[in-house]
N, C-alpha and C positions, 0 to 999 in steps of 0.2 A: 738590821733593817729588813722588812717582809719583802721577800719576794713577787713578786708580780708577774703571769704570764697573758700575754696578749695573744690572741691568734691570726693567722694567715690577715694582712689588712695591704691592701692597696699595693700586690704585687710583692709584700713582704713574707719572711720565713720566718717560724717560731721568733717570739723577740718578747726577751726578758731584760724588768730596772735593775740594774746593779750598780750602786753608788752614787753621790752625787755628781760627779761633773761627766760631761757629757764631750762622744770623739766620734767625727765621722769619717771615714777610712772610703778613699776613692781606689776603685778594683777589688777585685775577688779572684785571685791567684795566688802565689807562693806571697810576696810581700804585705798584699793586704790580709791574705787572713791569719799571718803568722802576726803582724801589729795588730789584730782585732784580736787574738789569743791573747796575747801578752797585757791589752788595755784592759779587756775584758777581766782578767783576773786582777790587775790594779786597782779595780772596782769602777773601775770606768761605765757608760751607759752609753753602750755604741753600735753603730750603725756605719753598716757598708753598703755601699753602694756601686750598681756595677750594670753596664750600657748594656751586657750580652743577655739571653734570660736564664742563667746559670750561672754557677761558679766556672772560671778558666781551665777546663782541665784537661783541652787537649794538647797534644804535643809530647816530643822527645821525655824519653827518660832523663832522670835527672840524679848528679851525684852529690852528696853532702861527706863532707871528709872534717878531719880536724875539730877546731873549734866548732865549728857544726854540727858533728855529732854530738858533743856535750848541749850545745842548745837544746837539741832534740832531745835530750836523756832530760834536763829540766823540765819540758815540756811535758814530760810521761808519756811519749808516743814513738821511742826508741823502738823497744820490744816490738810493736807494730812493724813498723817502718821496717826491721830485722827478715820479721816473716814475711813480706814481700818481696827480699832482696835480689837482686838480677845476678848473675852472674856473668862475666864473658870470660871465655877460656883463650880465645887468641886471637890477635891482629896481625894480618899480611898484609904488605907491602907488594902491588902488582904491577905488572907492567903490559905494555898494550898487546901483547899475545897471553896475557893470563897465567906468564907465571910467577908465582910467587920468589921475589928479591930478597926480602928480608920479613922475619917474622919475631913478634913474642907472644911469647909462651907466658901466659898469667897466670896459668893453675897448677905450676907443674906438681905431677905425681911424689907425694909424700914431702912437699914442701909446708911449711907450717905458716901460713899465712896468717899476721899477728894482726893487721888492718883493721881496723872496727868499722870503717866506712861503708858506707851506703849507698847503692846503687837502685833507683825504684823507680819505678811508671809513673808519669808523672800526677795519671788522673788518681790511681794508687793512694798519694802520698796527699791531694788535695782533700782527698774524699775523707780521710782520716780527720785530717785538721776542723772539714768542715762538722763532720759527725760533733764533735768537743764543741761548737759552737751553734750549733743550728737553735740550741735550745734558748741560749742567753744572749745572743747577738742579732739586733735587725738587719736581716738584709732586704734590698729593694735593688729587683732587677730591670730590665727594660726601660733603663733613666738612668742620667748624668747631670753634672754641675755644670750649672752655665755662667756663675757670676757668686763672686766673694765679696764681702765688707766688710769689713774690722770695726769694732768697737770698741769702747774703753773694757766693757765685759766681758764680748764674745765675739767671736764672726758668723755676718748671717750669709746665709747658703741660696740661692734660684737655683734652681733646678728646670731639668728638659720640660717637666710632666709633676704637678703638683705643686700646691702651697710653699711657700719659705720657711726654712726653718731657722735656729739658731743654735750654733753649738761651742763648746770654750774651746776645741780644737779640729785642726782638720787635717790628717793624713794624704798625701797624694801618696799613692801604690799604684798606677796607673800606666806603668811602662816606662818604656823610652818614649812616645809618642804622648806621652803627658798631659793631660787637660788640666791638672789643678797646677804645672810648672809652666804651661801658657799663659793661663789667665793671671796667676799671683807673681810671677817669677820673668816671667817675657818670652818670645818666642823658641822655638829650637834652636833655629840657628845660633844662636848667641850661645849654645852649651855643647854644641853638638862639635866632635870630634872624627873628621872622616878616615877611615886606616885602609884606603885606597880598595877595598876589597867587597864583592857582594855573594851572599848566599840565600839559597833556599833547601827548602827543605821537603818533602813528600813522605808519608807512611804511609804503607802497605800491609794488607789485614792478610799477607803469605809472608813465605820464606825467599830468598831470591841466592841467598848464601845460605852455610850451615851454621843453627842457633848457635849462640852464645858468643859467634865469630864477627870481627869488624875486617874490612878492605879497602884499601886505600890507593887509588890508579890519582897520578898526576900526568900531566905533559906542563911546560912551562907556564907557567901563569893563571892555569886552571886544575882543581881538583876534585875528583868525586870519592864518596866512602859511604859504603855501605854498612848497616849494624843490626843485625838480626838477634831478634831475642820473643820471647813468649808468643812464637809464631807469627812475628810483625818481621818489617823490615822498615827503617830506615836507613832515606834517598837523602844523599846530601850532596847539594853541587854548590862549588866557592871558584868564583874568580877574581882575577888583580881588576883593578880599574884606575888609572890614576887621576881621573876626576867624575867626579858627580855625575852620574844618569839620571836626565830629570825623570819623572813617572809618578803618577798617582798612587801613592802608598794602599788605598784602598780600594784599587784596580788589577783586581786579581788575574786578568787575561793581559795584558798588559805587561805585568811583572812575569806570566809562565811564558813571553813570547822573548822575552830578553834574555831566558835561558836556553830555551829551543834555539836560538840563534847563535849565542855565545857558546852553545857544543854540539852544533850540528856539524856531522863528518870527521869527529873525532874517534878514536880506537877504543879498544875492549870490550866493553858491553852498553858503552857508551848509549846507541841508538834503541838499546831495549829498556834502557834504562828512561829514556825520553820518553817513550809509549808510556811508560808509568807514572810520568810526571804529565804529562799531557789528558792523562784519562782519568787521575785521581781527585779526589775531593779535596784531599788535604794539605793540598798546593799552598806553601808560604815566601816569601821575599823579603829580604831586607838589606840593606847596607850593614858592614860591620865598621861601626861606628863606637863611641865612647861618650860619656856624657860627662863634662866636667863643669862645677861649679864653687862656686867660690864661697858659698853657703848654700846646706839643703835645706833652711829655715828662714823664713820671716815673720816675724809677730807671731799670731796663733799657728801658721800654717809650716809643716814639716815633711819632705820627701824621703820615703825609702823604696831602696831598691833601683831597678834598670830608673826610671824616673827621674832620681839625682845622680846615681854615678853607676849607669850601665859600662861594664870595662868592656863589651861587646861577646858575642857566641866566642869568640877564641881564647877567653878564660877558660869555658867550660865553670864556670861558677855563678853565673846568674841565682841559682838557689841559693847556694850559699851567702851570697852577698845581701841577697832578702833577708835569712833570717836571720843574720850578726847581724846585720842594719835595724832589725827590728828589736831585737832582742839591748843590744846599746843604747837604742831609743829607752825602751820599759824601766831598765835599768838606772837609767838618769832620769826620769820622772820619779822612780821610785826613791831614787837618794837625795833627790829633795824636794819630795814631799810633795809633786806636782806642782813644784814651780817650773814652769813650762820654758818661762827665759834662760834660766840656772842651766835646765836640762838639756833643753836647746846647744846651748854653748859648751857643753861637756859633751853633747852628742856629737857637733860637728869637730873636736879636739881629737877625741878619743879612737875613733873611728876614720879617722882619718887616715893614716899611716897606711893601717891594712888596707884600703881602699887602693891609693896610691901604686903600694907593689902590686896588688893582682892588675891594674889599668898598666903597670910597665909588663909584665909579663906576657897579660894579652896581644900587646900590639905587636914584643917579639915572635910568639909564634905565628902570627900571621903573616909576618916576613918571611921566616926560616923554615916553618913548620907545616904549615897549614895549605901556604901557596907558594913552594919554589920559585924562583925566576929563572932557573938554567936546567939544563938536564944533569950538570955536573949536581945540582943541589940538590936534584931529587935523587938521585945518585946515592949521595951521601945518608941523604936521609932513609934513604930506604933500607941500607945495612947497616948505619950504628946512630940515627936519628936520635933514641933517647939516650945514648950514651953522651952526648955533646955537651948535656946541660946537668948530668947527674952523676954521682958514682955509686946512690944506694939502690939496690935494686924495686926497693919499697917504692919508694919514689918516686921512681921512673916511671912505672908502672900506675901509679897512682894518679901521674901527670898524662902518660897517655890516655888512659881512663878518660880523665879531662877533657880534652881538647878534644877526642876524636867523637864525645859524647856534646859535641857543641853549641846545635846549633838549635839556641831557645828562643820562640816566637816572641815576638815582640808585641804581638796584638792577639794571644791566645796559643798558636802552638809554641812552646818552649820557653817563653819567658821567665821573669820574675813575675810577670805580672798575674 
């Protein structure tokens, strides 16, 4: 089939035909445009779409381990993704006169670190994906879905701004905060999973600790961690909560005043650490939450990533879960044949399991891990924390990586989305 390229039209990027059927992918973050990679090469003719006027690329660094890395090595953007890679050489363990409790050591001298995993910036690692697709893939920013229909054909699409369209499939990548699992699937609350616990998050364009080094101060039911790398610093504050704060998710003074509040006159560097949440742009909130469903699919329309089953920041895997959710998707369209119902039903099978354990793992370290409830358990945690759950030392360290690399926006900084 001839190729065809269209140019710049109606808020869209480069946008080339590829195949006959036709997929529209809601968001432009780690899940959407790792499913617009994978359709796009199925020979799909797809378009993304996405409310900000950009692709999602601020936020937390982001780690890809395991099965993940082979995704990315199928992808052909391993090697890339390599030469960006972050490094962190040690995480401390503080306590509110700043001295260091317990530490690991990640790098140590003449140790043979066998890992192939991947530690990278998150805008890094967008910008990559989008480069592969800017050419074959429409995107349309500054607009959203507002209304689904299903046909015996196809499903047709309204939108914020512009004409109706119709297309044979439609991807939600769109978060935990979801528009295409409101409108097709039904409200949050029916999916939403609360794990008693809230954080945000603040980057800073300095150092505040020494590169490559992460820090971690608790007191009972609240925790702060600090993570410096490529002259940034990320600001991470998590507290328990055992029920629901109400607040306008997209009331951003509102959300920095329930943290101002919740650690004001607390110790270590607590209050300068406030100044910098207080004065920064990059201010984010969210509940750590979990999204469970009982299918990420109905008819034409299919959710991956935070969107159908965010395990919440205390996996520390939101990327990862994008692009195995995406890449299971391709995979079952591809094995048969683009039958979509087939695919469907192998997608939600198959995929499933691994879902599951990383949403049990989540929710325990945010009990044990992430937010003590005693000083006896920060205690614990502070001098043989990752020995409790591991005995390899690969592991462990792979796990703290994780977790302490956590907290992924849910509406742009750190998500899947």
């Amino acid at each position: 089939m001839e190729l065809t390229n269209e140019k710049n039209i109606d808020r869209t990027v480069g946008r080339r035909t590829v195949g006959r059927r036709t997929a529209l992918v809601s968001g432009a973050s780690i899940a959407g445009l790792s499913t617009a990679f994978w359709l796009n090469r199925l020979g799909y003719k797809v378009t993304v779409i996405e409310i900000a006027n950009e692709p999602r690329t601020a936020g937390a660094a982001i780690d890809l381990r395991g099965d993940t890395v082979e995704i990315a090595k199928r992808m052909g953007i391993y090697e890339q993704l390599k030469s960006e890679r972050l490094h962190v050489d040690l995480i401390e363990f503080k306590n509110a006169d700043d001295v260091t409790e317990g530490s690991v050591l990640l790098n140590e001298e003449n140790s043979e670190d066998t890992d192939d995993g991947i530690e990278i910036e998150r805008d890094k690692f967008l910008g990559i994906i989008f480069e592969r697709l800017k050419n074959d893939v429409e995107f349309i920013f500054n607009n959203s879905i507002t209304s689904l229909k299903e046909t015996e054909d196809n499903i047709q699409v309204k939108f914020k701004i512009g004409p109706q369209r119709s297309f044979d499939l439609v991807f939600g990548c769109d978060g935990i905060h979801s528009v295409v699992r409101k409108i097709w699937f039904g409200h949050e609350a029916e999916y939403s999973y609360f794990l008693e616990a809230y954080f945000s998050i603040t980057i800073v364009n300095k150092l505040l600790i020494k590169q490559k080094t992460m820090q971690m101060f608790n007191v009972p039911d609240k925790a702060i961690t600090l993570n410096a790398y490529n002259g940034k610093t990320d600001i991470i504050f998590c507290f328990y909560s055992e029920k629901e704060i109400p607040y306008d998710y997209r009331d951003t003074e509102q959300q920095r005043k329930i943290i101002l509040e919740q650690f004001a006159g607390q110790n270590w560097r607590t209050s300068e650490l406030l100044k910098e949440v207080q004065d920064s742009k990059t201010f984010y909130f969210d509940k750590f939450c979990q999204i469970k469903m009982p299918s990420w699919t109905k008819g034409r329309v299919a959710l991956v990533g935070d969107a159908g089953y965010c395990a919440s920041p205390a996996a520390g895997m939101g990327a990862s879960l994008s692009m195995n959710g995406a890449a299971a998707l391709a995979d079952a369209l591809e094995k048969h044949n683009g039958n979509f119902n087939l695919a469907f039903q192998d997608y939600n099978k198959n995929l499933r399991p691994f879902i599951e354990e990383v949403q049990a793992t989540a929710e325990l370290n945010v009990r044990e891990n992430f937010i003590p409830r005693t000083e006896e358990a920060i205690r614990k945690r502070n001098t043989e924390g990752f020995r409790i759950f591991f005995s390899d030392r690969h592991e462990s360290l792979s796990y703290w990586r994780k977790i302490l690399r956590a907290s992924h926006r849910k509406d742009g900084v750190g998500s899947d989305r």
